[in-house]
DRENPATI-803361 format. One line per 8 residues: number of its first residue (from 1); for each residue x, y, z of N, C-alpha, C. Coordinates in steps of 0.05 Angstrom, whole numbers. Example, Ala and Ser with C-alpha at 12.3 -4.5 7.8 and 13.67 -1.06 7.14 Angstrom:
! DRENPATI-803361
1) 264 -114 156 246 -90 156 264 -66 156 ~ 257 -45 142 273 -21 143 258 1 157
***
This chain:
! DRENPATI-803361
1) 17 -24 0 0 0 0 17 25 0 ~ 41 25 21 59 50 7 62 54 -11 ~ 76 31 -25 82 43 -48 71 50 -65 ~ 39 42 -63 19 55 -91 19 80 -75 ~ 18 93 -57 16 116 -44 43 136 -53 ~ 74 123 -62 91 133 -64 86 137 -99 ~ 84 118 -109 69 116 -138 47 145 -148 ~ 34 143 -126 23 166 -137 31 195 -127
9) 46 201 -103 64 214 -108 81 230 -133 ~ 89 207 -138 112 215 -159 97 219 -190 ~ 81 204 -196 61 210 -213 52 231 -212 ~ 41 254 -188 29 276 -187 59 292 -193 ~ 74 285 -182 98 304 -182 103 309 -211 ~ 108 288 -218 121 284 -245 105 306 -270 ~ 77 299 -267 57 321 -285 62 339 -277 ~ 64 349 -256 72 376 -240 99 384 -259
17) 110 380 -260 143 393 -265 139 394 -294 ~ 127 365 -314 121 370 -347 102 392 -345 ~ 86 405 -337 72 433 -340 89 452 -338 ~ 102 446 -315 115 469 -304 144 478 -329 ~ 145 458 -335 177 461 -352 159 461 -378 ~ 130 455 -392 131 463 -411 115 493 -406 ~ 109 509 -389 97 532 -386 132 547 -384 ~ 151 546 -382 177 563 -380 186 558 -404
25) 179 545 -420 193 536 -452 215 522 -444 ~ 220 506 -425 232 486 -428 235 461 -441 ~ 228 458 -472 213 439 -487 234 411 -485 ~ 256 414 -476 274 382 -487 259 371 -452 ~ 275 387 -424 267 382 -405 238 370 -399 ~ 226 381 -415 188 369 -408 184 360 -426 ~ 193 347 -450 196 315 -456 208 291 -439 ~ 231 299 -437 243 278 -412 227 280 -391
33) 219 292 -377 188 290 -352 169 274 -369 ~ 161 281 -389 134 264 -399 142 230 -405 ~ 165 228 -402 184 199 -407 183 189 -375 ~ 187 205 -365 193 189 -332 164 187 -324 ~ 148 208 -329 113 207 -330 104 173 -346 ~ 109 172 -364 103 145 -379 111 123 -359 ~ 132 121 -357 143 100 -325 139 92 -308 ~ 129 118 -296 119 118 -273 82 103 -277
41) 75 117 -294 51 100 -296 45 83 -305 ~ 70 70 -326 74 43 -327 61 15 -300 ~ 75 36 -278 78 15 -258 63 11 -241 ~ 28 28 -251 4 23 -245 -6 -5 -254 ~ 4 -1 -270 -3 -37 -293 4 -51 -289 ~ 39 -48 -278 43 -73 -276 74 -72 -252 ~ 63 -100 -245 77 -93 -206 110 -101 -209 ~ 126 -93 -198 154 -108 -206 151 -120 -200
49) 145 -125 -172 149 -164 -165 145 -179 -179 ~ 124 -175 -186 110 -202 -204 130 -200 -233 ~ 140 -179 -239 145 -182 -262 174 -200 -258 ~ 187 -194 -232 221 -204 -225 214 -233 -208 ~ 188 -243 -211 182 -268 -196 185 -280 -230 ~ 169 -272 -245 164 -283 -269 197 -297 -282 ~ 205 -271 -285 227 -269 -306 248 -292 -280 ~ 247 -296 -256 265 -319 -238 252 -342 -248
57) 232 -350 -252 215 -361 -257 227 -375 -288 ~ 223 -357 -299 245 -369 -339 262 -378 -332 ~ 277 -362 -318 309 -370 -311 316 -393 -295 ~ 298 -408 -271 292 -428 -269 300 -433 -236 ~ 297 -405 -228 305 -404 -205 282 -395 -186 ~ 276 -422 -168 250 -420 -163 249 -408 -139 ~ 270 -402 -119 273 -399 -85 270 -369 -94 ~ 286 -352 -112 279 -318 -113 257 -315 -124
65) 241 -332 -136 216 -322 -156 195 -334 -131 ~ 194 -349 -108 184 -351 -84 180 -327 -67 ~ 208 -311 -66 211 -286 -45 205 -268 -53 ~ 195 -266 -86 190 -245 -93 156 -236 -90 ~ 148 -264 -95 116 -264 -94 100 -263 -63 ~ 120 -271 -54 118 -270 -14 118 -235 -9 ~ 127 -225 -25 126 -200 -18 108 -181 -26 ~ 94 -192 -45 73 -180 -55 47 -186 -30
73) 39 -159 -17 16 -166 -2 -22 -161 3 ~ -22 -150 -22 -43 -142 -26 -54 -145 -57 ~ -46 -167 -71 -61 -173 -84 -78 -165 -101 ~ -104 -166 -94 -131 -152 -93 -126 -130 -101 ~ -112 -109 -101 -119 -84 -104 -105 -73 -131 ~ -84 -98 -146 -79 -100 -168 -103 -106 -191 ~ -98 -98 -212 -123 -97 -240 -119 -133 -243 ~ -148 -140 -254 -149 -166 -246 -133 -192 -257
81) -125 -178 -286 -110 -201 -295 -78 -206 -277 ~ -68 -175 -268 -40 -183 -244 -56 -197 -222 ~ -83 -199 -215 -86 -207 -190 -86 -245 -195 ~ -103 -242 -223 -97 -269 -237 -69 -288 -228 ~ -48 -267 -240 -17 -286 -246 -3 -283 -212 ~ -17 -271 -201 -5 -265 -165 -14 -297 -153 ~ -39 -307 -163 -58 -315 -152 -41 -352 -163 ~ -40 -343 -192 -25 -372 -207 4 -380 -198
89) 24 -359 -186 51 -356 -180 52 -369 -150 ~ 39 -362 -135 35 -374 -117 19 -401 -116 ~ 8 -413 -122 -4 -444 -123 25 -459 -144 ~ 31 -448 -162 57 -469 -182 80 -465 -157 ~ 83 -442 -145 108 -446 -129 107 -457 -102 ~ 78 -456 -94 84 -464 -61 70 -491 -57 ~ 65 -506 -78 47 -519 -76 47 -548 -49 ~ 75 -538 -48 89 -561 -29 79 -557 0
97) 81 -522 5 68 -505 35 44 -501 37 ~ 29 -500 7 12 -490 16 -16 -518 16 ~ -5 -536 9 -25 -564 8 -35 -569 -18 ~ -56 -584 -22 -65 -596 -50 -86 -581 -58 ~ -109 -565 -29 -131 -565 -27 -126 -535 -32 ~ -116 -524 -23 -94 -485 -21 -91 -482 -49 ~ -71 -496 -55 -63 -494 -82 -84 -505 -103 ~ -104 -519 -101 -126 -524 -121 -140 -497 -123
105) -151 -490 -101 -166 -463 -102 -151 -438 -113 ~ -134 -431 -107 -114 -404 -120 -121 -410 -149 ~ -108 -444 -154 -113 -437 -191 -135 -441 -204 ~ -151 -456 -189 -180 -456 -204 -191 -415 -210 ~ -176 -400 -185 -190 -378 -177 -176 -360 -200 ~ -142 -364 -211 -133 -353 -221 -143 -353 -256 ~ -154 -383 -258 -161 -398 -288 -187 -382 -284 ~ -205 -377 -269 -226 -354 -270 -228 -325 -278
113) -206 -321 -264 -204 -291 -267 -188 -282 -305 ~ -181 -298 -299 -161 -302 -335 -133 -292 -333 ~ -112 -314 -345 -93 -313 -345 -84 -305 -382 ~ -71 -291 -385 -69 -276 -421 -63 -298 -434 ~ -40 -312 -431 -31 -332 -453 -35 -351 -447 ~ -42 -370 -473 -58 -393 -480 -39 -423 -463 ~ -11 -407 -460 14 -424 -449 12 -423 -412 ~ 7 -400 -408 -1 -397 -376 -24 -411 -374
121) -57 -411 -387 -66 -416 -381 -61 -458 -379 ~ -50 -466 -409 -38 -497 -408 -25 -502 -380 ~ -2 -485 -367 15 -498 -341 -12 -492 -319 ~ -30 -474 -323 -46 -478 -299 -66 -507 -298 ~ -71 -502 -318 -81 -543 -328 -70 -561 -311 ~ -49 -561 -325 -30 -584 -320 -20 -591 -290 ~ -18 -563 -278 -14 -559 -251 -48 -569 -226 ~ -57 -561 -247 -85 -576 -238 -95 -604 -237
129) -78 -612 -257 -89 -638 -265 -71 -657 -249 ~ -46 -646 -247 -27 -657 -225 -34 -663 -195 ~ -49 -648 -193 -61 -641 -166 -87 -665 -167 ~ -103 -663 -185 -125 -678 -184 -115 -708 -184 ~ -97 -725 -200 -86 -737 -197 -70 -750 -169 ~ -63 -735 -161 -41 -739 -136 -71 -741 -108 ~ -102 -740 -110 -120 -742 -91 -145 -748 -108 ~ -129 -773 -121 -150 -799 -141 -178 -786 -152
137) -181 -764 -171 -198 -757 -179 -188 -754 -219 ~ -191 -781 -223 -175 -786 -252 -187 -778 -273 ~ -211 -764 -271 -230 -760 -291 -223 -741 -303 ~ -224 -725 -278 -227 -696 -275 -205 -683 -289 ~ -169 -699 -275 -143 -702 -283 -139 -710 -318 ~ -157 -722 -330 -151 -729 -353 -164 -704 -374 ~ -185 -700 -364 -205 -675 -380 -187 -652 -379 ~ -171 -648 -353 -151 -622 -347 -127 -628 -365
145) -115 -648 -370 -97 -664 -393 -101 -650 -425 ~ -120 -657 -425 -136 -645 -450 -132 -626 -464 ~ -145 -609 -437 -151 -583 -443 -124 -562 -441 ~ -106 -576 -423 -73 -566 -424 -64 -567 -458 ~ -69 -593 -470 -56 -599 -488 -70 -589 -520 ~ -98 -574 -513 -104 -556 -532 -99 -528 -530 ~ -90 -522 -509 -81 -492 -501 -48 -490 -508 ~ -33 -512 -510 -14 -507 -516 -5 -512 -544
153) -13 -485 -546 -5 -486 -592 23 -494 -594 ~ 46 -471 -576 67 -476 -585 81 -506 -589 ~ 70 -529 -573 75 -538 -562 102 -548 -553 ~ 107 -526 -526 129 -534 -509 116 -549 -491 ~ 102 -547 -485 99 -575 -456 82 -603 -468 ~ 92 -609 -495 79 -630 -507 89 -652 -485 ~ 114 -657 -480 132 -681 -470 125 -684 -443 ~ 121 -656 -424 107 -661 -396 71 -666 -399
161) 63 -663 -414 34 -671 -421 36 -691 -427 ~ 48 -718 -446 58 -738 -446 72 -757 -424 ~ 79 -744 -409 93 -756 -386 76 -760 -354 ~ 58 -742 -373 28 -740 -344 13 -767 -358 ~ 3 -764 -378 -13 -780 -381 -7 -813 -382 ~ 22 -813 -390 38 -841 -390 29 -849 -360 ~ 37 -830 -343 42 -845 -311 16 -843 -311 ~ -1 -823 -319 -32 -841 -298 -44 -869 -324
169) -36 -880 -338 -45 -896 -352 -30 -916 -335 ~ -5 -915 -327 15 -930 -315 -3 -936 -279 ~ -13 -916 -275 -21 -919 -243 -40 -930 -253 ~ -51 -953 -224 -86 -969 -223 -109 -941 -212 ~ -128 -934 -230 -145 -928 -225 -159 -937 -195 ~ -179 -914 -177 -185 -919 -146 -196 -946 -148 ~ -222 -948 -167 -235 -975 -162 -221 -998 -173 ~ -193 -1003 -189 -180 -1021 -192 -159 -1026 -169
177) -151 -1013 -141 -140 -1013 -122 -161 -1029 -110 ~ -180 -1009 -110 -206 -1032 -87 -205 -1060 -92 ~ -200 -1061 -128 -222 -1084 -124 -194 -1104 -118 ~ -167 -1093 -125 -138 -1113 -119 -142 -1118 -83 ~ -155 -1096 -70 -154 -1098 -38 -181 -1124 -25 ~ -196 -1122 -56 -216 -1144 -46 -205 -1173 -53 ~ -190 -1178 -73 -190 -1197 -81 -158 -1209 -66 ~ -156 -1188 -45 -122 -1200 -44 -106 -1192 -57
185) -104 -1181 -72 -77 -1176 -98 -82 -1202 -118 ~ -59 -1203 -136 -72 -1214 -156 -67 -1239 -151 ~ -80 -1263 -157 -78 -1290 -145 -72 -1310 -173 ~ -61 -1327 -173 -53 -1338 -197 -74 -1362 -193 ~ -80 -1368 -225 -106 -1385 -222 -84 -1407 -232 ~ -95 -1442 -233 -82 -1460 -232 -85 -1467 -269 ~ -65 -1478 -271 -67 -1483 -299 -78 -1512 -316 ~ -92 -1510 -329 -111 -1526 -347 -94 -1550 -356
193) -98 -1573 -343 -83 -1597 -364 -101 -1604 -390
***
């Protein structure tokens, strides 16, 4: 909250001084103000953190792109698609702290609000479907499979979309566990002379 308070600050300031320097004919000076003016209100739109969680995030460094989003504390009061990727950054990164059930809701909440690219929205899938998977709801996990794997045009996450679906074809479905827990496991029948 300071800092949108310091934000607008400097925003008021900034128009202040481009008037002021273009009412003295200072014309090069109150261009360069209308340049730091552009900047500054740049950063109405869009928050650094998120933007220096993101870009740790490419780079593949997940512990700074953690501390960065930890520091963001208000959320909410960002325009909705940053509140979107605040909302998605935190469930892909914490998913370990924050549980199955924490982290389901953030991205269901984030895949609501709308995330811009067709590739964010695919890892929120996927990250979903991982989740649905990992607390035997395979339906749900395979339809999220899917739908990851038509959102991703480029396709970069063809091989982790493949690698999801391999292992749950590879895992026993809930009611094929039951029915191995009814029957004993699997019992060898005797062979036919």
């Amino acid at each position: 909250m300071i800092a949108f308070i310091i934000r607008c600050i400097l925003a008021a300031a900034s128009i202040y001084f481009t008037v002021v320097l273009f009412a003295q004919g200072s014309w090069g000076w109150a261009i360069m103000t209308i340049l730091a003016t552009i900047i500054i209100g740049f950063t109405f739109f869009r928050n650094e953190r998120m933007i220096m969680a993101l870009n740790q995030m490419r780079l593949g460094n997940t512990e700074k792109a953690k501390k960065h989003i930890a520091k963001i504390t208000h959320p909410q009061l960002f325009p909705k698609k940053q509140h979107a990727y605040v909302l998605f950054l935190k469930a892909v990164l914490n998913t370990q702290e924050l549980g199955f059930t924490k982290s389901e809701q953030l991205l269901r909440k984030a895949i609501s609000m709308g995330l811009r690219t067709g590739q964010d929205n695919a890892v929120a899938r996927m990250h979903l479907a991982g989740i649905c998977a990992q607390t035997n709801r395979r339906k749900e996990a395979v339809s999220l499979l899917a739908e990851a794997k038509k959102l991703d045009t480029s396709g970069m996450m063809k091989e982790q979309i493949a690698g999801m679906q391999k292992q749950m074809k590879a895992t026993p479905s809930k009611n094929q566990q039951r029915m191995a827990q009814m029957m004993g496991g699997r019992q060898k029948t005797p062979r036919k002379r």
